[in-house]
Kinemage of the C-alpha trace (Angstrom):
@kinemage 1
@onewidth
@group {chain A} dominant
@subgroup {mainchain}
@vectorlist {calphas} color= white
{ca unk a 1} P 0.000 0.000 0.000
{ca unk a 2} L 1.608 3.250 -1.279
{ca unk a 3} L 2.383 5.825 1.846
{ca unk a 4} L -0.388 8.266 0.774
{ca unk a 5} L -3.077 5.285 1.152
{ca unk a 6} L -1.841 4.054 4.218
{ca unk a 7} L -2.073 7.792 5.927
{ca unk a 8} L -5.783 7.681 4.916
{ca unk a 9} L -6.407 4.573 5.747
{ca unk a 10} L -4.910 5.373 9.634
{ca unk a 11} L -7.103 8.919 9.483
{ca unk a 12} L -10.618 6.985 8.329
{ca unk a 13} L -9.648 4.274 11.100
{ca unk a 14} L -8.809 7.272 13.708
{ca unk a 15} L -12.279 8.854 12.955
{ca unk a 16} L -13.964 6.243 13.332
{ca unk a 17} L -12.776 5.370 16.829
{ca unk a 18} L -13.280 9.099 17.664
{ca unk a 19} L -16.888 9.127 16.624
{ca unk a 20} L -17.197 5.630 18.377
{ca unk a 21} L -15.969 7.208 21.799
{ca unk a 22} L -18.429 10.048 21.278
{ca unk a 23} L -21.059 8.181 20.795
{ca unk a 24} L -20.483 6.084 23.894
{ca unk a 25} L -20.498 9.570 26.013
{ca unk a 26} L -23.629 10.561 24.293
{ca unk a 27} L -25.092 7.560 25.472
{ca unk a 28} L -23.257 7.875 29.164
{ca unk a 29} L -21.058 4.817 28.434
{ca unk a 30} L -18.076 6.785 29.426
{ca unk a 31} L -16.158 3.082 30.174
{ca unk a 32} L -16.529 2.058 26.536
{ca unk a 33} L -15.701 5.456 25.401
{ca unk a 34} L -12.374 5.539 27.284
{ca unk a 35} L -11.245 2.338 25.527
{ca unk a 36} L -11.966 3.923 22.121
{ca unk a 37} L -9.568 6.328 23.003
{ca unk a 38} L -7.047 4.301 24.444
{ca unk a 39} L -7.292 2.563 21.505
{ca unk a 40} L -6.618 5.576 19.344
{ca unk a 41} L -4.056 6.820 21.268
{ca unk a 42} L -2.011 3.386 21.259
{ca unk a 43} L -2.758 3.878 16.859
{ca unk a 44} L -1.201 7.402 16.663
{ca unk a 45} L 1.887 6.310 19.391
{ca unk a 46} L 2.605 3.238 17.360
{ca unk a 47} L 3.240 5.494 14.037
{ca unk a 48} L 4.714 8.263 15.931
{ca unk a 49} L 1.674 10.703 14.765
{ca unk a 50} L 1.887 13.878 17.243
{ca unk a 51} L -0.913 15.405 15.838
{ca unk a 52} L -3.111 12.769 15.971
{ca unk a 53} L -2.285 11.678 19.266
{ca unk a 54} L -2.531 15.090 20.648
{ca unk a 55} L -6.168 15.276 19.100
{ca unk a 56} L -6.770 12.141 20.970
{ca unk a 57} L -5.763 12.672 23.999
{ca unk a 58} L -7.334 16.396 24.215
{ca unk a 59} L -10.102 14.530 23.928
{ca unk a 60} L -9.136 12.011 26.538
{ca unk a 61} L -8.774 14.866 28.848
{ca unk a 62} L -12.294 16.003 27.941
{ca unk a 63} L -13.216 12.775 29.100
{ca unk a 64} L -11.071 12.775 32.418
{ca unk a 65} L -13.497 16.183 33.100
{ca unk a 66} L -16.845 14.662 32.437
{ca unk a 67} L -16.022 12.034 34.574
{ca unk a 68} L -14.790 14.644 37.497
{ca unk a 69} L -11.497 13.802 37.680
{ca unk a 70} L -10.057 17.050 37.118
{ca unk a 71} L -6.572 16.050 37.757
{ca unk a 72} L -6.299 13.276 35.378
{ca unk a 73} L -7.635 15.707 32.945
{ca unk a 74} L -5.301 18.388 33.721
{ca unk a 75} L -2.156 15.525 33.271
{ca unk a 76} L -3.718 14.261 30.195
{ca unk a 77} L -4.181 18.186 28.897
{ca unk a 78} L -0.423 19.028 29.387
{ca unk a 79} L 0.277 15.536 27.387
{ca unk a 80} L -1.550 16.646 24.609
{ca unk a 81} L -0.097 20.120 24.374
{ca unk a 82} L 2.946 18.352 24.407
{ca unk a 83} L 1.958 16.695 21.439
{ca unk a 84} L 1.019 18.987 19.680
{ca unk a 85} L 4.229 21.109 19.916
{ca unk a 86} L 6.254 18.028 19.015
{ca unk a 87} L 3.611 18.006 15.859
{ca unk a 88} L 4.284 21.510 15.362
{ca unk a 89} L 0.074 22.221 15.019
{ca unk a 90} L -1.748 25.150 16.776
{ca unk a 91} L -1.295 24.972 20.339
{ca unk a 92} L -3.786 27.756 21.667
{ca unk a 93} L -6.882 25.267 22.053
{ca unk a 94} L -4.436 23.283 24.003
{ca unk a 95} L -2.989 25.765 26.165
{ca unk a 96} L -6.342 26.458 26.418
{ca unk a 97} L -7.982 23.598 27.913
{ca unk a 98} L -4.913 22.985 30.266
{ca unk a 99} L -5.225 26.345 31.725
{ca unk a 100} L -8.812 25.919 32.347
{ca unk a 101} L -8.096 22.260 34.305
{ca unk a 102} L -5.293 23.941 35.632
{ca unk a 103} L -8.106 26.786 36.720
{ca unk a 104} L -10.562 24.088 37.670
{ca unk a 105} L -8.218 21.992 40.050
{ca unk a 106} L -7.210 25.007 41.891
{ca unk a 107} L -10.726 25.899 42.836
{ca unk a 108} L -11.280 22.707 43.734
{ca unk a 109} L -8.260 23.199 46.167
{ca unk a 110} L -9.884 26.391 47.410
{ca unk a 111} L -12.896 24.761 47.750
{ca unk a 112} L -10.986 21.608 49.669
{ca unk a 113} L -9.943 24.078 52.319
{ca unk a 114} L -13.098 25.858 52.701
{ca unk a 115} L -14.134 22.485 53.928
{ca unk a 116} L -11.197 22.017 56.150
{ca unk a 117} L -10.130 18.613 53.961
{ca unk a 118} L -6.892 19.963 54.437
{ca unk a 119} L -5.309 16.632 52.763
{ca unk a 120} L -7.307 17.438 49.346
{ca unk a 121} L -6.449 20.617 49.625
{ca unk a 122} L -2.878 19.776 49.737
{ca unk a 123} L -3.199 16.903 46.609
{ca unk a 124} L -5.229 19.686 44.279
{ca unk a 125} L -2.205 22.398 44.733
{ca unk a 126} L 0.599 19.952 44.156
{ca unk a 127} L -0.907 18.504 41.785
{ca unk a 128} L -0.779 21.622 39.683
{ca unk a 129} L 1.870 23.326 40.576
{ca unk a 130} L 3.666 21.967 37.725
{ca unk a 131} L 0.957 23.959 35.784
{ca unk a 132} L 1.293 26.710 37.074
{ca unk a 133} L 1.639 30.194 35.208
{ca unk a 134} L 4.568 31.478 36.401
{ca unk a 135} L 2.638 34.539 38.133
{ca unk a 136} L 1.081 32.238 40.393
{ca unk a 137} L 4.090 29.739 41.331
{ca unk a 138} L 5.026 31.789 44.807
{ca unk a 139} L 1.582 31.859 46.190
{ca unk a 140} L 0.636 28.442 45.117
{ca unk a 141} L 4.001 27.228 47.083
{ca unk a 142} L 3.295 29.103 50.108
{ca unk a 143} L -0.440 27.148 50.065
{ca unk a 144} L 1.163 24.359 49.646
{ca unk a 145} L 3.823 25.024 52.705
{ca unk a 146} L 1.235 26.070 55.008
{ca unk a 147} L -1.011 23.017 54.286
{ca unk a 148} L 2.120 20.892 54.920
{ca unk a 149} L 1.920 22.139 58.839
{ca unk a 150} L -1.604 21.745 59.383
């Protein structure tokens, strides 16, 4: 099969496992929908396709949110910007979506404390620390040091 027909052949097959996983969130199946991914992801890793496996794992980290785990998302976000650098593709949505997790898991933090579940507190701001803009790097370390004495 000639190069050119192989790559379309990958991108139909890629589609189709996208629109597979969709469907399986549309219908709350969110189980069977993380497989089709997985499955996608370990198609574009085996043929060293950033793009595609940046694609795939923004939506993986899509998933990660509708599911609630924010942190997963926020791992699997910074993954797929990665990705996509290495692919040399847009980055904004990316940078994007990983800010807002990034975003998302801090007010969870905030939120953690308000409670007094000081340990939660403590997982959701080291968690993303290595997320953090560099603007916010001082304060989120002193949260984290004062959380460490409580």
């Amino acid at each position: 099969m000639e190069e050119s027909a192989l790559a379309k052949q990958v991108a139909d097959d890629l589609k189709n496992i996208i629109a597979a996983s969709i469907n399986c969130i549309r219908e709350g199946n969110y189980q069977l929908s993380h497989e089709y991914l997985n499955q996608a992801l370990s198609l574009t890793e085996l043929i060293d396709y950033h793009a595609g496996s940046a694609m795939v794992l923004h939506n993986l980290a899509n998933l990660y949110t509708l599911k609630g785990d924010n942190i997963e998302a926020m791992k699997t976000a910074a993954l797929a910007l990665k990705k996509a650098q290495a692919a040399s593709i847009a980055v904004l949505p990316y940078q994007q979506l990983l800010h807002s997790l990034y975003l998302a898991v801090q007010k969870e933090g905030v939120e953690y404390v308000k409670s007094k579940n000081y340990v939660q507190a403590l997982n959701s701001f080291e968690q993303s620390l290595p997320y953090a803009p560099q603007e916010k790097r001082t304060w989120l370390e002193k949260q984290i040091t004062l959380l460490r004495r409580v």
